[in-house]
C-alpha positions as CSV (number, residue, x, y, z in Angstrom):
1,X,-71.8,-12.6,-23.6
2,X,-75.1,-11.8,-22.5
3,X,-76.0,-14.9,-20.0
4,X,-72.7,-13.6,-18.3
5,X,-73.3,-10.0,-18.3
6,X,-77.1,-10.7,-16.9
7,X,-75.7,-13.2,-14.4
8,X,-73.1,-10.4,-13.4
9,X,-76.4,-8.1,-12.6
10,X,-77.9,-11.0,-10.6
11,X,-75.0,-11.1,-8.5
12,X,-74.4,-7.4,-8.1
13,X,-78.6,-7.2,-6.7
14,X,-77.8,-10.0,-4.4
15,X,-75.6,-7.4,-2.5
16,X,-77.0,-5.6,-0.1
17,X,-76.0,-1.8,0.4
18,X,-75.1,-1.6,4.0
19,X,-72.8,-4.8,3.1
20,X,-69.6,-3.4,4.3
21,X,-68.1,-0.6,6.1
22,X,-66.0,1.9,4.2
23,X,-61.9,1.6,5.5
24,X,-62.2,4.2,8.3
25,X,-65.2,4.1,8.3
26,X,-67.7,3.1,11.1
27,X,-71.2,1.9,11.3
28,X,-73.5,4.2,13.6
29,X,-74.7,2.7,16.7
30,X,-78.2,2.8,16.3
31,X,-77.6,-0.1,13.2
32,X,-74.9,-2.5,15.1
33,X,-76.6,-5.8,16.2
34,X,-78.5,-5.9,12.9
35,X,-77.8,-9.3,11.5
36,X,-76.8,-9.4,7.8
37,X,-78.6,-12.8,7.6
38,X,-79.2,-12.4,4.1
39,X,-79.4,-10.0,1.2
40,X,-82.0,-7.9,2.4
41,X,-82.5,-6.5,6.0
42,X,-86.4,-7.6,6.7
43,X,-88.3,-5.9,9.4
44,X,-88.2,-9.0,11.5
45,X,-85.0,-9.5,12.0
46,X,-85.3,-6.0,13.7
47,X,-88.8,-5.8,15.2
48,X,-90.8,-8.9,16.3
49,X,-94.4,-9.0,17.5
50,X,-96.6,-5.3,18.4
51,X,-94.2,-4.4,21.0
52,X,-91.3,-4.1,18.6
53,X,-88.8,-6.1,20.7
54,X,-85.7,-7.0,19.0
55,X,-85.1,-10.6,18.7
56,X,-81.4,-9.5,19.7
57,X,-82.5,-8.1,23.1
58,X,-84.7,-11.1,24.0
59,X,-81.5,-12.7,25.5
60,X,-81.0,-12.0,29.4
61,X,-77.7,-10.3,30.0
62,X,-75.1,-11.4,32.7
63,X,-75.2,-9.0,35.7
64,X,-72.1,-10.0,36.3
65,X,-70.7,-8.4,33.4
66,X,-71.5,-4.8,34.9
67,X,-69.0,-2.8,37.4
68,X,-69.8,0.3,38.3
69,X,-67.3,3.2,38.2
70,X,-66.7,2.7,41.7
71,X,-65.6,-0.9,41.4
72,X,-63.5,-0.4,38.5
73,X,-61.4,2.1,40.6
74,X,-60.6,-0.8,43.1
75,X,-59.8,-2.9,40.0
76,X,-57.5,-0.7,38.6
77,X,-55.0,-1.6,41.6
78,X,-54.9,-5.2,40.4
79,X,-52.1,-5.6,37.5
80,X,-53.8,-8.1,35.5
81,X,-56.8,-5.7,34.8
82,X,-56.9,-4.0,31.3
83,X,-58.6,-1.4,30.9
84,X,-59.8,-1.6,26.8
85,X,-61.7,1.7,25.1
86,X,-63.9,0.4,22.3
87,X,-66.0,3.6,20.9
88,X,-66.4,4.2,17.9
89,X,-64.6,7.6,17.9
90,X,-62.9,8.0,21.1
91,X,-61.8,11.5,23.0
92,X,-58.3,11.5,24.2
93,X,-59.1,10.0,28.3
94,X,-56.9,11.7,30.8
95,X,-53.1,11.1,31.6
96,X,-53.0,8.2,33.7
97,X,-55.7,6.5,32.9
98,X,-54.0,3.2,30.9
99,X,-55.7,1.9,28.7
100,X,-56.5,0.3,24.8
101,X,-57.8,1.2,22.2
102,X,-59.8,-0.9,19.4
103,X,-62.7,-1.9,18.0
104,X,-65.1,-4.2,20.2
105,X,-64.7,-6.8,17.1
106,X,-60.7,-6.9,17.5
107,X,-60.9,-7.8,21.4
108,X,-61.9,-11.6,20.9
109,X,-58.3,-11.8,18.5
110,X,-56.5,-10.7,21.2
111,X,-54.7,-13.8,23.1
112,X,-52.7,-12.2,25.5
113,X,-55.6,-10.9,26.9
114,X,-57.5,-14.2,28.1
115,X,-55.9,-14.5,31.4
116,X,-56.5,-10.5,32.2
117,X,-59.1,-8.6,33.1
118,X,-60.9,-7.1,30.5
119,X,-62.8,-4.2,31.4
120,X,-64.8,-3.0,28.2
121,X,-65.1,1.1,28.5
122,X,-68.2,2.2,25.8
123,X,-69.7,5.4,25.2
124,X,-73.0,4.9,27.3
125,X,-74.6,4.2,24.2
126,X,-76.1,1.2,23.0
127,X,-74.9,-0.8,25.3
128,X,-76.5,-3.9,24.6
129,X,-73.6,-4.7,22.3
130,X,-71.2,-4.5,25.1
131,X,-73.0,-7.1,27.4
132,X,-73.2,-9.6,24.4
133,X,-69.6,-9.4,23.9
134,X,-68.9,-10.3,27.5
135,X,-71.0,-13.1,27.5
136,X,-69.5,-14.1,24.1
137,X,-66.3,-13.4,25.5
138,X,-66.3,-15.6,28.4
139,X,-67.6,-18.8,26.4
140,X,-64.6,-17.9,23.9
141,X,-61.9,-18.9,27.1
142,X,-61.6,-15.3,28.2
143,X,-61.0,-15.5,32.0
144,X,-62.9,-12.4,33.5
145,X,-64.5,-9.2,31.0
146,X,-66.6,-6.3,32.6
147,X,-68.4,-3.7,31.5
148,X,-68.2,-0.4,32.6
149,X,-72.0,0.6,33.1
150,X,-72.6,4.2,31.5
151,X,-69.4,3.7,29.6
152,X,-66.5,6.9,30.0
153,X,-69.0,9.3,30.5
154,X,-70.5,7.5,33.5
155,X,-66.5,7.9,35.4
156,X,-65.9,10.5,36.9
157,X,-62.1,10.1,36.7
158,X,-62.5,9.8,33.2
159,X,-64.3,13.1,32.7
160,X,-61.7,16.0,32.1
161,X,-62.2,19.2,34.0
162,X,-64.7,21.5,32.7
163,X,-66.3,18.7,30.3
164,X,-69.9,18.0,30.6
165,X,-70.7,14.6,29.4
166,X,-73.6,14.8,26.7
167,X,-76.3,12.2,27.4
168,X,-78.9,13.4,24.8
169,X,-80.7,10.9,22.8
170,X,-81.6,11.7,18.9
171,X,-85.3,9.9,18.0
172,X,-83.4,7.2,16.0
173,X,-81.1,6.2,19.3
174,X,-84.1,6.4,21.2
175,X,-86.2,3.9,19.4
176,X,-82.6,1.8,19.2
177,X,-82.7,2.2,23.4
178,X,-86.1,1.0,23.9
179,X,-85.2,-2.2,22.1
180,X,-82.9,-3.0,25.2
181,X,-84.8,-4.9,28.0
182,X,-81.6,-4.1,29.8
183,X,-83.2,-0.6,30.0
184,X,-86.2,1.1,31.7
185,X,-87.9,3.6,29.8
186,X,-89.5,6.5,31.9
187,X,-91.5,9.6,30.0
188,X,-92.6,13.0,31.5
189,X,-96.0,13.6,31.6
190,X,-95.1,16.6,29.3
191,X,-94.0,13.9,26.8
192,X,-97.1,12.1,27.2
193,X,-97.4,11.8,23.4
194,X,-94.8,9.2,23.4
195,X,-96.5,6.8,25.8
196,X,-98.2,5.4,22.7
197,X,-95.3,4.5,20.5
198,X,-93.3,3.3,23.3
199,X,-95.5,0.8,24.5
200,X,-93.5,-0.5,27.5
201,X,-92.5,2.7,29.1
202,X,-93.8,4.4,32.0
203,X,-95.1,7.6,32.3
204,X,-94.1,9.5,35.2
205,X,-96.8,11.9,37.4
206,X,-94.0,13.8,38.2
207,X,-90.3,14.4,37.1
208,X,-88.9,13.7,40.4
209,X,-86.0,11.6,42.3
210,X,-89.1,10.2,43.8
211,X,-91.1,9.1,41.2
212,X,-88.0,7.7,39.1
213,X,-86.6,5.6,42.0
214,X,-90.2,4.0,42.4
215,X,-90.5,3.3,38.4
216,X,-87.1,1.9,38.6
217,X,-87.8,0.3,41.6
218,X,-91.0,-1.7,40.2
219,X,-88.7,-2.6,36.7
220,X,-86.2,-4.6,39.6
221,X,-89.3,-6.2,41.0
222,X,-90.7,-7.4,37.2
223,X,-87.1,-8.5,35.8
224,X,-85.8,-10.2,38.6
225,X,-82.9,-12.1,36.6
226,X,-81.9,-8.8,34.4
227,X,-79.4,-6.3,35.0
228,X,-80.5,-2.7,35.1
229,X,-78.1,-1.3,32.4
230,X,-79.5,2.2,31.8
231,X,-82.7,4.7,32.4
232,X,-84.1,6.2,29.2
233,X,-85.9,9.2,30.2
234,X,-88.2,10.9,28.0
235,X,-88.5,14.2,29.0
236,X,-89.7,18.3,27.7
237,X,-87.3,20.9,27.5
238,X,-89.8,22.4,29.7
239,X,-88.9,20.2,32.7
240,X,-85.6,21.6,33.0
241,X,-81.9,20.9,32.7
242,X,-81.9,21.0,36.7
243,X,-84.7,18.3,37.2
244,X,-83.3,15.7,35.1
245,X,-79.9,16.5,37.2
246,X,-81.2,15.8,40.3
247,X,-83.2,12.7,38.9
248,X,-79.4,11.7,37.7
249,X,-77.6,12.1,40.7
250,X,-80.4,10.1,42.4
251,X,-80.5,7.3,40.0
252,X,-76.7,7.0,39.9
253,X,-74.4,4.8,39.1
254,X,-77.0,4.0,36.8
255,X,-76.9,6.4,33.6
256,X,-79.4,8.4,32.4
257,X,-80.0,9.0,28.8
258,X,-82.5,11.8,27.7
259,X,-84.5,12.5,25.0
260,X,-85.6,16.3,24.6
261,X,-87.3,16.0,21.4
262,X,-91.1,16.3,20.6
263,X,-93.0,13.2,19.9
264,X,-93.7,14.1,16.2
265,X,-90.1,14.0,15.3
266,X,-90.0,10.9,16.8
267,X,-92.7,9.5,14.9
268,X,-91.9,10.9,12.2
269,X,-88.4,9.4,12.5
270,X,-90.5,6.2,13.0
271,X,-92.6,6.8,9.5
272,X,-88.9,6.7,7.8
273,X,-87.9,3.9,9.0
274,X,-91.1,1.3,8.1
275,X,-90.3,3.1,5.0
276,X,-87.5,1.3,4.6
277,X,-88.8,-1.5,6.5
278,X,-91.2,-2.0,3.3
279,X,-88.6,-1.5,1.1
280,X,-86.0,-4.0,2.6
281,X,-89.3,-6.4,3.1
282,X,-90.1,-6.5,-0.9
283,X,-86.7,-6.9,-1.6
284,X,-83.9,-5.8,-4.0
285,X,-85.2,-5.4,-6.8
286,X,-83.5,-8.0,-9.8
287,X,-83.3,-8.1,-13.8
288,X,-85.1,-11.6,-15.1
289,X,-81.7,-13.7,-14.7
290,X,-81.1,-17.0,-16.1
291,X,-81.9,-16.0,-20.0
């Protein structure tokens, strides 16, 4: 009786926490792409090397993949495009606006779908998950899958009248955005605190169309064979709501995502997670089994 009860313990450590997903439940974005390799997740399989570039985002994505809103509006004329919403907790789109809804996961079970055209629709957010799918996607027999770069809140036609589309960042999705080397990362030079802990982003002399279109314009000339899938702007409160517009409506169709917060809540946001880095790194901890 007690070999099986202590052998019932070994198995219950073994399990890690995160394991599952309640029913109705659904993971937050920052933590999809984490592979549950084992029972434990390690640091590594998160963060490789000084830079902290996720193994996950070392991949090139397919440009091809990406339509902008503007090109998904002349593909909505063709019958065999489908237009498929796959956040996590979707507003009601317009009328008119056909489309499905389900989880990314769900689209590759879909058979009647492999002779459409499958235009993913996300929520901005995290979209390295959407460009993996594609590719994934594709080598699975699909016939054509896009993604719609900036997700709902990138098309206009999808925006109901009155709603402003939120594009803030909290300090957990912006670490999770930096991991992307389909992004560019620009900071404020109010936000010059951050430079450090985000070692490939560039600082900016000035918040200005300008100055972003040149940053951007350099990222293009270093990544030649990557798609530009979003701007991650660091920027003050004190640069202003109407600053970071126009640097949108300059930078468009790409998105812009912003970050507003101070640099210690990002690092402190930082301190929690090696905290559990060092946690998941010495493992679960496990009564003496096999006595």
């Amino acid at each position: 009786m007690r070999r099986e009860l202590v052998a019932w313990l070994c198995a219950l450590a073994a399990v890690p926490a995160w394991a599952g997903v309640a029913p109705g439940g659904t993971m937050p974005e920052a933590l999809k792409g984490i592979n549950p390799a084992s029972s434990v997740c390690k640091r590594e399989d998160v963060v490789a090397g000084a830079a902290g570039t996720s193994p996950a985002a070392a991949a090139r994505r397919d440009a091809a993949c990406a339509v902008t809103p503007s090109q998904l509006d002349a593909l909505r004329g063709d019958p065999r495009t489908v237009l498929v919403d796959v956040r996590a907790s979707p507003a009601p789109l317009p009328e008119g606006l056909a489309t499905m809804t389900m989880p990314l996961s769900a689209v590759r079970t879909k058979a009647f779908l492999q002779d459409k055209t499958v235009v993913l629709l996300g929520s901005g957010r995290m979209e390295r998950e959407l460009y993996e799918a594609c590719g994934a996607l594709l080598a699975q027999g699909f016939a054509r899958v896009r993604v719609l770069q900036g997700g709902v809140p990138n098309w206009p036609v999808a925006v109901r009248a009155g709603e402003v589309p939120s594009w803030s960042l909290t300090a957990a999705e912006l670490w999770a955005e930096s991991q992307f080397d389909g992004n560019v990362v620009l900071v404020s030079a109010r936000q010059a605190g951050l430079r450090k802990p985000l070692p490939e982003a560039v600082e900016l002399p000035a918040l200005t169309p300008d100055a972003a279109r040149a940053a951007v314009k350099r990222w293009r000339r270093d990544h030649k064979a990557a798609h530009l899938s979003a701007v991650v702007l660091a920027a003050a409160p004190e640069d202003g709501d109407d600053a970071v517009q126009r640097l949108r409506e300059a930078l468009h169709p790409v998105p812009v995502l912003v970050y507003t917060g101070n640099d210690s809540t990002y690092l402190r946001q930082m301190v929690q997670q090696k905290t559990v880095w060092a946690a998941q790194a010495r493992g679960p901890r496990k009564p003496a089994c096999g006595l």
